[in-house]
FIZA-166626 format. One record per residue (C-alpha): x, y, z; chain; residue in three letters. Coordinates in Angstrom, 2 decimals, decimal comma, always signed. Layout:
BEGIN
<X X | Y Y | Z Z | c A | r Ala>;
...
END
This chain:
BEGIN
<X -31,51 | Y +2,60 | Z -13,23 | c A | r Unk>;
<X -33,61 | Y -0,21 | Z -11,77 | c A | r Unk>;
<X -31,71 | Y -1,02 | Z -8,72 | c A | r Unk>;
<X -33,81 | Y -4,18 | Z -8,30 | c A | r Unk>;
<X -32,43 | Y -5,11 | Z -11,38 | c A | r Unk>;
<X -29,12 | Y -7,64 | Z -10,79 | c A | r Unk>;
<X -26,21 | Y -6,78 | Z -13,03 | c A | r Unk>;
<X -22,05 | Y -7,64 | Z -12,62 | c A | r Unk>;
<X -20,84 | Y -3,74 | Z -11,88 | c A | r Unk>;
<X -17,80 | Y -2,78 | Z -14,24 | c A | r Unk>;
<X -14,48 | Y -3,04 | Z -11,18 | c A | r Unk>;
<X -11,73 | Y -2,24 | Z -13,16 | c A | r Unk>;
<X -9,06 | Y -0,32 | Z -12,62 | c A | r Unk>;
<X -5,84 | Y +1,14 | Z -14,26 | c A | r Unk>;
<X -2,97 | Y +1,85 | Z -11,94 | c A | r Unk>;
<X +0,02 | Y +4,06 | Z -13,67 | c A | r Unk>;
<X -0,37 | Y +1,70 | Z -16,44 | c A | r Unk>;
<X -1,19 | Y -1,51 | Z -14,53 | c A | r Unk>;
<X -4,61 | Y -2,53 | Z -15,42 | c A | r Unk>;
<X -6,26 | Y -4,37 | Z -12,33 | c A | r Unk>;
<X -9,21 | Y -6,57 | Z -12,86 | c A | r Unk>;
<X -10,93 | Y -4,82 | Z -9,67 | c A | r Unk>;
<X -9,36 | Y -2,34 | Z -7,14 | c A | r Unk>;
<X -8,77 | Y -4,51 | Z -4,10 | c A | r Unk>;
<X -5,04 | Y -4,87 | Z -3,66 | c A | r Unk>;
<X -2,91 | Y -5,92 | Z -0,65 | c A | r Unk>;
<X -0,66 | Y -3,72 | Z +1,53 | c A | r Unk>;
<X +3,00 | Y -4,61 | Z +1,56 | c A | r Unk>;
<X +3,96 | Y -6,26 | Z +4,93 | c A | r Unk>;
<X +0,53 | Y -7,95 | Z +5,88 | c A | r Unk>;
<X +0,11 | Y -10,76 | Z +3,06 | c A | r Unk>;
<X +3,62 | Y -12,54 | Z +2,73 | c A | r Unk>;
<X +4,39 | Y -13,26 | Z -0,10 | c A | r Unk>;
<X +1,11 | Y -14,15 | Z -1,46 | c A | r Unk>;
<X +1,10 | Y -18,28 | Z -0,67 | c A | r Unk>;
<X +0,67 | Y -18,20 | Z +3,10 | c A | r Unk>;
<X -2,79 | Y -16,67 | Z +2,23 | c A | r Unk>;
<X -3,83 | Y -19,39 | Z -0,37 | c A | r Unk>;
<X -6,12 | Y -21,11 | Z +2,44 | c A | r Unk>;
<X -7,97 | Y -18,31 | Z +3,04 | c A | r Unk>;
<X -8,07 | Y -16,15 | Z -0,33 | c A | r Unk>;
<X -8,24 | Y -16,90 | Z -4,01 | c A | r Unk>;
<X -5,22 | Y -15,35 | Z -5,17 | c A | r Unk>;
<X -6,92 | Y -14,90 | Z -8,81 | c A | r Unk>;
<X -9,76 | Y -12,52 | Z -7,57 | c A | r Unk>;
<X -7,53 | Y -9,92 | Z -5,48 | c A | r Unk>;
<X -6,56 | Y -7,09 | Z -7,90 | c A | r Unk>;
<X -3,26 | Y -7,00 | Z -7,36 | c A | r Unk>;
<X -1,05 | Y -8,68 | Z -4,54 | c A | r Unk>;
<X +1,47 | Y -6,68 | Z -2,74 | c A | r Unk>;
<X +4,07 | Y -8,53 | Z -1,48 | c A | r Unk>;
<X +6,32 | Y -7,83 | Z +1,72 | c A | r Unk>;
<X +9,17 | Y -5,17 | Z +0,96 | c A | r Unk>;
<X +11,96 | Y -6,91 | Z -0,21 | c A | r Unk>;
<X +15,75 | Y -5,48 | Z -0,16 | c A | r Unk>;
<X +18,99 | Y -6,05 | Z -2,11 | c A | r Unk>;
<X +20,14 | Y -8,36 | Z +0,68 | c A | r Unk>;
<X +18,14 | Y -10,69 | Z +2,87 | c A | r Unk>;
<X +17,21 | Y -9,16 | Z +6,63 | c A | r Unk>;
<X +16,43 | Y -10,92 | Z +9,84 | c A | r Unk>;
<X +14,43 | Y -7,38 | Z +10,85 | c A | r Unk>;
<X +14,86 | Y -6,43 | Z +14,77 | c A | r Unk>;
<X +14,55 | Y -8,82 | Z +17,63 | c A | r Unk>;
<X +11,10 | Y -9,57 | Z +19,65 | c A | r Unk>;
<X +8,59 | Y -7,99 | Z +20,36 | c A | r Unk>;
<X +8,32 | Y -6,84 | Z +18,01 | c A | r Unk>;
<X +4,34 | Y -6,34 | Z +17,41 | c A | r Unk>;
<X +1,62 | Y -5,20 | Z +19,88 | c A | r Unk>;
<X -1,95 | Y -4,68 | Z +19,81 | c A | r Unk>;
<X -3,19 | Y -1,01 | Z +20,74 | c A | r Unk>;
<X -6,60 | Y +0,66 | Z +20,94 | c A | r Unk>;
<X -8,32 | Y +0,36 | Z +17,62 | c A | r Unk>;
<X -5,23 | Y -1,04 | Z +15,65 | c A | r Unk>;
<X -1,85 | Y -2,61 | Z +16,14 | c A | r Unk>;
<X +2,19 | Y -1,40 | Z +16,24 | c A | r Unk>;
<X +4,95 | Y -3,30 | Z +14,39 | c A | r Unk>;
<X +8,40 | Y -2,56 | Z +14,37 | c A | r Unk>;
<X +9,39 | Y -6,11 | Z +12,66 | c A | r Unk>;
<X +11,79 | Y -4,80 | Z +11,00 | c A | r Unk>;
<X +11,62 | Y -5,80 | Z +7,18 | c A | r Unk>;
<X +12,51 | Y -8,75 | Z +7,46 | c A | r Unk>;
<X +12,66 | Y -10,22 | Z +3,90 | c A | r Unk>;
<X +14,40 | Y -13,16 | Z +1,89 | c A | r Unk>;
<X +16,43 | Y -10,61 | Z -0,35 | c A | r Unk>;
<X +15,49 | Y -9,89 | Z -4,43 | c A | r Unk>;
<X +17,50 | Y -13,12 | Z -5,63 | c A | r Unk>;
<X +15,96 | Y -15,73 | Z -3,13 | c A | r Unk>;
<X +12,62 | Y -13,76 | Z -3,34 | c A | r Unk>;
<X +13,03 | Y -14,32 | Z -7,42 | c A | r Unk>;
<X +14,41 | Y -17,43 | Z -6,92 | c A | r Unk>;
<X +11,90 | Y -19,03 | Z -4,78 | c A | r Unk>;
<X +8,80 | Y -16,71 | Z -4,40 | c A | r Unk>;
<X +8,18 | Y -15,88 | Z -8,11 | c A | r Unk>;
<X +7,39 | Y -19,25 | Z -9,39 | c A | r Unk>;
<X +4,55 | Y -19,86 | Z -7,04 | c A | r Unk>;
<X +2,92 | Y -16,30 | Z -7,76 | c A | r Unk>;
<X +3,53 | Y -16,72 | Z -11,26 | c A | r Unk>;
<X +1,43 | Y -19,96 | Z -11,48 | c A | r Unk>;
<X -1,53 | Y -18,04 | Z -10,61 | c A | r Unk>;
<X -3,52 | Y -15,25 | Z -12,42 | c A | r Unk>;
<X -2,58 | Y -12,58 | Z -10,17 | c A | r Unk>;
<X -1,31 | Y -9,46 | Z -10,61 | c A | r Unk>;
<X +2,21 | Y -8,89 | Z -8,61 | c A | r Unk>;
<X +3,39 | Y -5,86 | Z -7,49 | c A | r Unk>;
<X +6,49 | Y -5,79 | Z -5,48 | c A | r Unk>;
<X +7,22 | Y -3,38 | Z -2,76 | c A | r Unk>;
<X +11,24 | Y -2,46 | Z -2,57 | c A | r Unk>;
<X +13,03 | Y -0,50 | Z +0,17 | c A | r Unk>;
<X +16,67 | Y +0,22 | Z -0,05 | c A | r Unk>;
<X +19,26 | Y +2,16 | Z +2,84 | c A | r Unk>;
<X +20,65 | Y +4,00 | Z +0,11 | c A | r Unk>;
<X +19,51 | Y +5,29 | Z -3,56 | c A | r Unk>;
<X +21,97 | Y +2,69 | Z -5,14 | c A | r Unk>;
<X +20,25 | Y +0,01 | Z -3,36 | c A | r Unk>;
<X +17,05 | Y +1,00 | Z -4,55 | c A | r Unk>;
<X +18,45 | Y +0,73 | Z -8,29 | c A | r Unk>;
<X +20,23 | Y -2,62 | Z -8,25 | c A | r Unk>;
<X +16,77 | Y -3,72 | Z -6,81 | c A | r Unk>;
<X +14,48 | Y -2,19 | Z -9,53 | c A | r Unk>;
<X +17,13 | Y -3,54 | Z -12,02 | c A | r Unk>;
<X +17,10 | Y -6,74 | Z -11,21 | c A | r Unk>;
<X +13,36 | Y -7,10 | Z -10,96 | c A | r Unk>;
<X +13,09 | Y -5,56 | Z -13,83 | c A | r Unk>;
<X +12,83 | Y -8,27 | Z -16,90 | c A | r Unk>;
<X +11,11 | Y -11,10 | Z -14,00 | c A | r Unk>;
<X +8,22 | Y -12,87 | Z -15,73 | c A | r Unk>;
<X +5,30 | Y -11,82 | Z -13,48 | c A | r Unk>;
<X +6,48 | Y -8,83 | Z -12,01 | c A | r Unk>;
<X +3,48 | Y -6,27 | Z -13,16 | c A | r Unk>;
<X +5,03 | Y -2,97 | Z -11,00 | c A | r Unk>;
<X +7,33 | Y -1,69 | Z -8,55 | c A | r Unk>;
<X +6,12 | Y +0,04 | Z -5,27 | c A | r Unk>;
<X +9,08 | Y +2,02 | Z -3,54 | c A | r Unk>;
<X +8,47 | Y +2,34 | Z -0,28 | c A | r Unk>;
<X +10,43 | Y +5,87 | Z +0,94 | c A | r Unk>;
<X +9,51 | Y +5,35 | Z +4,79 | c A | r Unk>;
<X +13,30 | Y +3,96 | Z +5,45 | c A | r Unk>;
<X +15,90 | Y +5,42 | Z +6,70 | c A | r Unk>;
<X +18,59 | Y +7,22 | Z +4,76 | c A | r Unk>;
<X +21,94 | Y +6,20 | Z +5,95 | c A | r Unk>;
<X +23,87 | Y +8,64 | Z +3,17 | c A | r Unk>;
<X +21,62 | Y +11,58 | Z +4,71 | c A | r Unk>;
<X +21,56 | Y +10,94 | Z +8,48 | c A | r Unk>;
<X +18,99 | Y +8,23 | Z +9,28 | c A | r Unk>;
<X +16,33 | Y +10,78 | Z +7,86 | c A | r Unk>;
<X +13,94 | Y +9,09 | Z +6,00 | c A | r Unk>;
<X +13,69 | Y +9,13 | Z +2,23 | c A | r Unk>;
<X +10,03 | Y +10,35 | Z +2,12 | c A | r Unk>;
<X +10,50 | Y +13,03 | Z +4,57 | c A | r Unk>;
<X +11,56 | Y +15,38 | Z +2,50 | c A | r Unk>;
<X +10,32 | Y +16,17 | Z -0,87 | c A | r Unk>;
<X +13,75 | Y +16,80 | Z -2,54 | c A | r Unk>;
<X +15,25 | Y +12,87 | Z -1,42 | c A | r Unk>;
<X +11,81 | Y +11,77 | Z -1,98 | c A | r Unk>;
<X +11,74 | Y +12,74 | Z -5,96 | c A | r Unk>;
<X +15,41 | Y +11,48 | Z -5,96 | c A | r Unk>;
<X +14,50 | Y +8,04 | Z -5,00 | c A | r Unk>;
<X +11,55 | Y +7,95 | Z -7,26 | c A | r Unk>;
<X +13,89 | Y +9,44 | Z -10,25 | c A | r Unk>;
<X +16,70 | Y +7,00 | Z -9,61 | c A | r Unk>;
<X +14,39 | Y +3,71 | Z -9,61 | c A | r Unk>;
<X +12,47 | Y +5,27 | Z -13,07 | c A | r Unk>;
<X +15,42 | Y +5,29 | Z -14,67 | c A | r Unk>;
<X +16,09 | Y +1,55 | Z -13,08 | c A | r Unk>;
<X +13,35 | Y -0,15 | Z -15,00 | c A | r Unk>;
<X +10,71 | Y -0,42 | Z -17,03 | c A | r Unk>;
<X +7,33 | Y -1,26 | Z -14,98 | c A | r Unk>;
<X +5,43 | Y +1,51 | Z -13,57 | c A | r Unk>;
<X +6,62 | Y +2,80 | Z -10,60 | c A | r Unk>;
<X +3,93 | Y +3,21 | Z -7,81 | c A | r Unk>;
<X +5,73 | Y +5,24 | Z -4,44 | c A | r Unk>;
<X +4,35 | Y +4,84 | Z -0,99 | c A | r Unk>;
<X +4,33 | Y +7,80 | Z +1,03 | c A | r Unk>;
<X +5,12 | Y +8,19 | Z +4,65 | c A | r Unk>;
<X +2,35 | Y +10,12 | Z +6,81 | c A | r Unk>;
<X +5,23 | Y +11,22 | Z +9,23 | c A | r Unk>;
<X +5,65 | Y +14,76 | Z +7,73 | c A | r Unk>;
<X +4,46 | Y +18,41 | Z +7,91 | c A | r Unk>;
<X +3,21 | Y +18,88 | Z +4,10 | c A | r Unk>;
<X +1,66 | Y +15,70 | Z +2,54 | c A | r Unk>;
<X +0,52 | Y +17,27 | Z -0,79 | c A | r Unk>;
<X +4,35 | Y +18,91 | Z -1,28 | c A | r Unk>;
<X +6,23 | Y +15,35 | Z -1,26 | c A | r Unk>;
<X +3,43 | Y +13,48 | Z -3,30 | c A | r Unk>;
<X +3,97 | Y +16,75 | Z -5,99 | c A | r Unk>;
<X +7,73 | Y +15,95 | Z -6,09 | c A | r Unk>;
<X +7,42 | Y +12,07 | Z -6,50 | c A | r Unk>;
<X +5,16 | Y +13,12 | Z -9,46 | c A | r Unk>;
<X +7,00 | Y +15,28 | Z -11,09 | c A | r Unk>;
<X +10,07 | Y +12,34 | Z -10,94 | c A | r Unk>;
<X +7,71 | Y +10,32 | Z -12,80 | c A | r Unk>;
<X +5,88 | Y +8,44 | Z -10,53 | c A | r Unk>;
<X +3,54 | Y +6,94 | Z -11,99 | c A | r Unk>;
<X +1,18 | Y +6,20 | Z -9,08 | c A | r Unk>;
<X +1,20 | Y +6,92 | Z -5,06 | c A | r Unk>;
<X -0,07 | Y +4,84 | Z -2,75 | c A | r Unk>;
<X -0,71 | Y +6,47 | Z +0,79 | c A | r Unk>;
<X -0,33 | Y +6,26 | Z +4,06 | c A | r Unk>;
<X +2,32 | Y +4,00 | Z +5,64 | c A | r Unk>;
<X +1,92 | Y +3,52 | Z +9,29 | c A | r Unk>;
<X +2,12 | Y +6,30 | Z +11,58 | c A | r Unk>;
<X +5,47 | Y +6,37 | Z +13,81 | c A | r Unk>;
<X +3,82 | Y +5,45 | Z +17,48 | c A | r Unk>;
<X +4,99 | Y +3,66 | Z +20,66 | c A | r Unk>;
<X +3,67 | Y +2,08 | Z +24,01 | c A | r Unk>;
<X +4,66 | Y +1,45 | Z +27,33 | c A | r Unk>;
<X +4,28 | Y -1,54 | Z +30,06 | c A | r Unk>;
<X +3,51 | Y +0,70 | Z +33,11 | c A | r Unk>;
<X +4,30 | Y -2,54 | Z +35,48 | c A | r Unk>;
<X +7,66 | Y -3,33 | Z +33,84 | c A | r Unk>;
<X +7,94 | Y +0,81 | Z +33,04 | c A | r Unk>;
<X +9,36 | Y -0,58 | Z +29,93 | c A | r Unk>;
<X +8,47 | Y -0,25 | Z +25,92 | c A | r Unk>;
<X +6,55 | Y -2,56 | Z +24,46 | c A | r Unk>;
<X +8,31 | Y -3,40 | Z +21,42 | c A | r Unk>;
<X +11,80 | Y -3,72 | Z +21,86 | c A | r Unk>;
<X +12,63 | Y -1,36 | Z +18,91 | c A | r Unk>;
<X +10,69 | Y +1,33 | Z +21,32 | c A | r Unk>;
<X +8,80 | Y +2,62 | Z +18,47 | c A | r Unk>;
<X +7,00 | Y +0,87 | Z +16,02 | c A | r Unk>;
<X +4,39 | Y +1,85 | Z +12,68 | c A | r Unk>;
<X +0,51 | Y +2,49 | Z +14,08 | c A | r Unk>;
<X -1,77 | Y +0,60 | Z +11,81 | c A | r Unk>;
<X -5,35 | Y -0,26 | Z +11,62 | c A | r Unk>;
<X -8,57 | Y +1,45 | Z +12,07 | c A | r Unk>;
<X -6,99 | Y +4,39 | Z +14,46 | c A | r Unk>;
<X -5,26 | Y +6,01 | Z +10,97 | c A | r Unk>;
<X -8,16 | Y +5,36 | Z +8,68 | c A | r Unk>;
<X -9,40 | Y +9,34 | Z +9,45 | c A | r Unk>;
<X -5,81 | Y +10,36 | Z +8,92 | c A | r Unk>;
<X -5,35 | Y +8,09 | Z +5,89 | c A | r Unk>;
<X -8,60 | Y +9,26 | Z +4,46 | c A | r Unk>;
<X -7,84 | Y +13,18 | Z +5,02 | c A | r Unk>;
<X -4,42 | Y +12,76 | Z +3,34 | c A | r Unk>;
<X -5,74 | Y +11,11 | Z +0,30 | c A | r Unk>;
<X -8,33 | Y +13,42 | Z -0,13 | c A | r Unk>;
<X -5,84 | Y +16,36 | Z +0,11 | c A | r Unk>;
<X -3,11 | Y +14,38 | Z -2,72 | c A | r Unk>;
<X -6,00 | Y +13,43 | Z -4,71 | c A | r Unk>;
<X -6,99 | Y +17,39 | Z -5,58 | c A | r Unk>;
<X -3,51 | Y +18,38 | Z -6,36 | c A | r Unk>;
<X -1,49 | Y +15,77 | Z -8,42 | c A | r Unk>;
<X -2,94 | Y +13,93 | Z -11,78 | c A | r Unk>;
<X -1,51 | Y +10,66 | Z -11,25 | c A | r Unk>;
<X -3,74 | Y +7,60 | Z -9,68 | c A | r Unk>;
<X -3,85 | Y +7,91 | Z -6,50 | c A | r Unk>;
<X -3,97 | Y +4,38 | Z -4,08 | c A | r Unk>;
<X -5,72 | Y +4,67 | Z -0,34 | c A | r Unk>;
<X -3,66 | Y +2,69 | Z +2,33 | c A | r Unk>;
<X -5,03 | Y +2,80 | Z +6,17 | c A | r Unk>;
<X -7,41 | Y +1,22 | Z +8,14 | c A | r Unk>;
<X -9,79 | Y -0,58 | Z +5,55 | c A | r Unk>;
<X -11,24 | Y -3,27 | Z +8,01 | c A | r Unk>;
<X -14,60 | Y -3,37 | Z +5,79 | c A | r Unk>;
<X -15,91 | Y -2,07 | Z +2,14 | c A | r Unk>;
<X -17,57 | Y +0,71 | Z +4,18 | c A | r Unk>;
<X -13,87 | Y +1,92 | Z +4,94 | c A | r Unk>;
<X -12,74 | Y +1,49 | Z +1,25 | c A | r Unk>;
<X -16,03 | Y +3,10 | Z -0,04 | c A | r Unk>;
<X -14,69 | Y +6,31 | Z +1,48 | c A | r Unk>;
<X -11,32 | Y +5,85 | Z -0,08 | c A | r Unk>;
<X -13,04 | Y +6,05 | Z -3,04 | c A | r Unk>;
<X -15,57 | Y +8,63 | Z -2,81 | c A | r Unk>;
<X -12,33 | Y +10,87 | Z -1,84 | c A | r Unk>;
<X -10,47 | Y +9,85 | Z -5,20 | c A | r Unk>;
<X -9,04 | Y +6,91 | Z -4,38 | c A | r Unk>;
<X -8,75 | Y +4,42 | Z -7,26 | c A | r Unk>;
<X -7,86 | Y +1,65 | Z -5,57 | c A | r Unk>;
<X -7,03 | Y +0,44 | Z -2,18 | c A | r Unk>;
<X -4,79 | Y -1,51 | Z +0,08 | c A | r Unk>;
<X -6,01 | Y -4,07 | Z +2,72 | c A | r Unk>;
<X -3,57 | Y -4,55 | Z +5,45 | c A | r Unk>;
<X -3,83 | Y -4,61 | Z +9,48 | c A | r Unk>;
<X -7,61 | Y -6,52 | Z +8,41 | c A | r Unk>;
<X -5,87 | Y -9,25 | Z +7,12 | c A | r Unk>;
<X -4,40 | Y -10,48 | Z +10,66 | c A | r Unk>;
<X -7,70 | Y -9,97 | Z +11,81 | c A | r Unk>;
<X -10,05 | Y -11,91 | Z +9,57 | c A | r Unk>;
<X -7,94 | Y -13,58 | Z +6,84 | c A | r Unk>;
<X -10,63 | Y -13,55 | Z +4,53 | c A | r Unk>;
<X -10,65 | Y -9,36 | Z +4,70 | c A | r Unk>;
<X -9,96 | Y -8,82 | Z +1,33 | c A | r Unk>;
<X -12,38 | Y -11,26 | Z -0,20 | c A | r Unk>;
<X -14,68 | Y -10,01 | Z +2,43 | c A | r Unk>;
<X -14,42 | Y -6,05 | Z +1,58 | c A | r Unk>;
<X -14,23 | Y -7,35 | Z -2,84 | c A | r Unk>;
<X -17,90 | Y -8,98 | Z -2,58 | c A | r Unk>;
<X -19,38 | Y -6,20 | Z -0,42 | c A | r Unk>;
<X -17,80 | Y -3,56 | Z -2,80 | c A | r Unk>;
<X -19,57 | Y -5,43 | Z -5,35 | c A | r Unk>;
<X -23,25 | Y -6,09 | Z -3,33 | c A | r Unk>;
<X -22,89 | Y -2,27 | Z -2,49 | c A | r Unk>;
<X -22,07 | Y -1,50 | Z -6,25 | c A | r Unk>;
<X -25,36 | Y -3,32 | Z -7,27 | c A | r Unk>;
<X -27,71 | Y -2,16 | Z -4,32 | c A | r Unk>;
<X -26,80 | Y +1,58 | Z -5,10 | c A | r Unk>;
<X -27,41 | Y +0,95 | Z -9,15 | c A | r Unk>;
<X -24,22 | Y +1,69 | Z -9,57 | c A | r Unk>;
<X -22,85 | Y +0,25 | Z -12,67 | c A | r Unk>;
<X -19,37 | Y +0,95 | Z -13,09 | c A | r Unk>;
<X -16,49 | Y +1,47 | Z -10,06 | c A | r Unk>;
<X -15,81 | Y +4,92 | Z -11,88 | c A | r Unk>;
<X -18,77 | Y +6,33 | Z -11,34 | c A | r Unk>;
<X -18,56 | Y +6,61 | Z -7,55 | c A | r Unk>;
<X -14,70 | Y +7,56 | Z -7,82 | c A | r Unk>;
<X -14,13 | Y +11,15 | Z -6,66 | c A | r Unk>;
<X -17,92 | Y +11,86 | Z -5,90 | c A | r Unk>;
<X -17,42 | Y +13,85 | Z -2,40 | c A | r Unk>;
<X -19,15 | Y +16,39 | Z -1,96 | c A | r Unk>;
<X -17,76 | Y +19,52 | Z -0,21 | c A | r Unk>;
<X -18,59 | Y +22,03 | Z +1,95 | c A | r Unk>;
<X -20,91 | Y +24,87 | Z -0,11 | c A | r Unk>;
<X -22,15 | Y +21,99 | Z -3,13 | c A | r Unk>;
<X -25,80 | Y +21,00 | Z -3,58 | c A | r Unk>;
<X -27,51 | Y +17,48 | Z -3,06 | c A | r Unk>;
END
């Protein structure tokens, strides 16, 4: 192809179902609730908009700090703090609705019934395109032990919110376990229809004055461009054993990060810690996708999907 030639390349995607009108979507927890961007980004270009987790019951999340920059990313341990499904219906979902943009919400629950009444009653919401479960929570039927750490309460949670609704179900997976590949197989074979990976990685830091933590939780998620290798490495490992679409979360500060994502397998990817940082990220990353798209000759976002190549193959 002529790469002097200008053309619109071909961005989009289908998610599990969803079909996105380009592959730049928002990570849960860094973009609100969509309007406390509208200053910065046009709603109506992202792909899809993740909004914050949201829970049965509103939560006031843990007491400051409760976020702290680190080398080469950040730590949060906010908390999930969150209106609750009915206010976030009530109030949230008429604004988002008003634009073109596809919604995704992101649910968390402490227990699999919570997770259910949740995917029920966001079930039949005008707007409402798909359901991403996030699994990094805490189990309080099992322990504390975290839904996604295991891959027998991980294909549990995903069963019990498939047979909750009707939208595609998209789980996030938690990097904070020994066999990645094992719990994104079991999620699968509950009928997940996507996986998006990685949530933050558990981290912590210290005030050697004070000889005190940080955060006032004492731990917190590690986010930003420190995870992007171990993002990257996981996704490339779930993306050669499981058949669903596969979504690449961690440490996209620039389309140079997501173009990895996607030369792994991803087909689509979340923009998070970047958006604190410049709050034009994902409209940022979206037109240098697209310049990159054109400059290469590449016509169509497929055709660069999945084009690694290994160890042992030829130029």
């Amino acid at each position: 192809m002529d790469k002097s030639r200008k053309f619109s390349p071909k961005m989009a995607v289908n998610i599990g179902g969803v079909a996105l009108k380009n592959p730049i979507m928002t990570a849960s927890g860094t973009f609100g609730y969509g309007e406390e961007f509208t200053p910065y980004v046009d709603l109506n270009r992202l792909g899809a908009i993740i909004v914050k987790g949201i829970s049965l019951k509103p939560r006031r999340g843990n007491l400051p700090p409760r976020i702290m920059e680190t080398a080469s990313g950040m730590l949060n341990a906010v908390g999930l703090e969150n209106v609750g499904v009915d206010a976030f219906i009530k109030e949230k979902m008429p604004f988002l609705r008003d634009h073109d943009a596809t919604v995704i919400v992101n649910i968390f629950g402490e227990t699999i019934e919570e997770y259910q009444k949740v995917a029920k009653k966001l079930d039949r919401i005008d707007g409402v395109c798909a359901l991403e479960i996030n699994i990094s929570c805490p189990n309080v039927k099992r322990g504390g032990i975290a839904f996604g750490a295991r891959p027998d309460v991980a294909s549990e949670v995903a069963r019990a919110v498939k047979t909750a609704t009707r939208l595609p179900v998209m789980v996030k997976l938690t990097p904070n376990v020994t066999d990645i590949v094992e719990i994104a197989q079991s999620v699968e074979d509950a009928g997940a229809d996507a996986i998006s990976l990685i949530n933050t990685i558990t981290g912590m830091s210290v005030d050697i004055e004070k000889r005190i933590p940080h955060l006032a939780n004492i731990t917190g998620g590690l986010s930003g461009p420190a995870i992007k290798p171990i993002a990257l490495r996981m996704v490339w490992q779930v993306v050669k054993h499981v058949h669903v679409p596969v979504i690449g979360v961690g440490g996209i500060m620039d389309e140079r990060d997501a173009l990895e994502f996607f030369i792994v397998g991803a087909k689509a990817v979340q923009v998070g810690t970047a958006n604190f940082i410049h709050h034009t990220a994902t409209m940022d990353i979206l037109e240098g996708l697209e310049t990159y798209l054109v400059e290469s000759g590449i016509d169509d976002i497929h055709d660069l999907i999945g084009t690694l190549r290994e160890e042992g193959e030829k130029c």
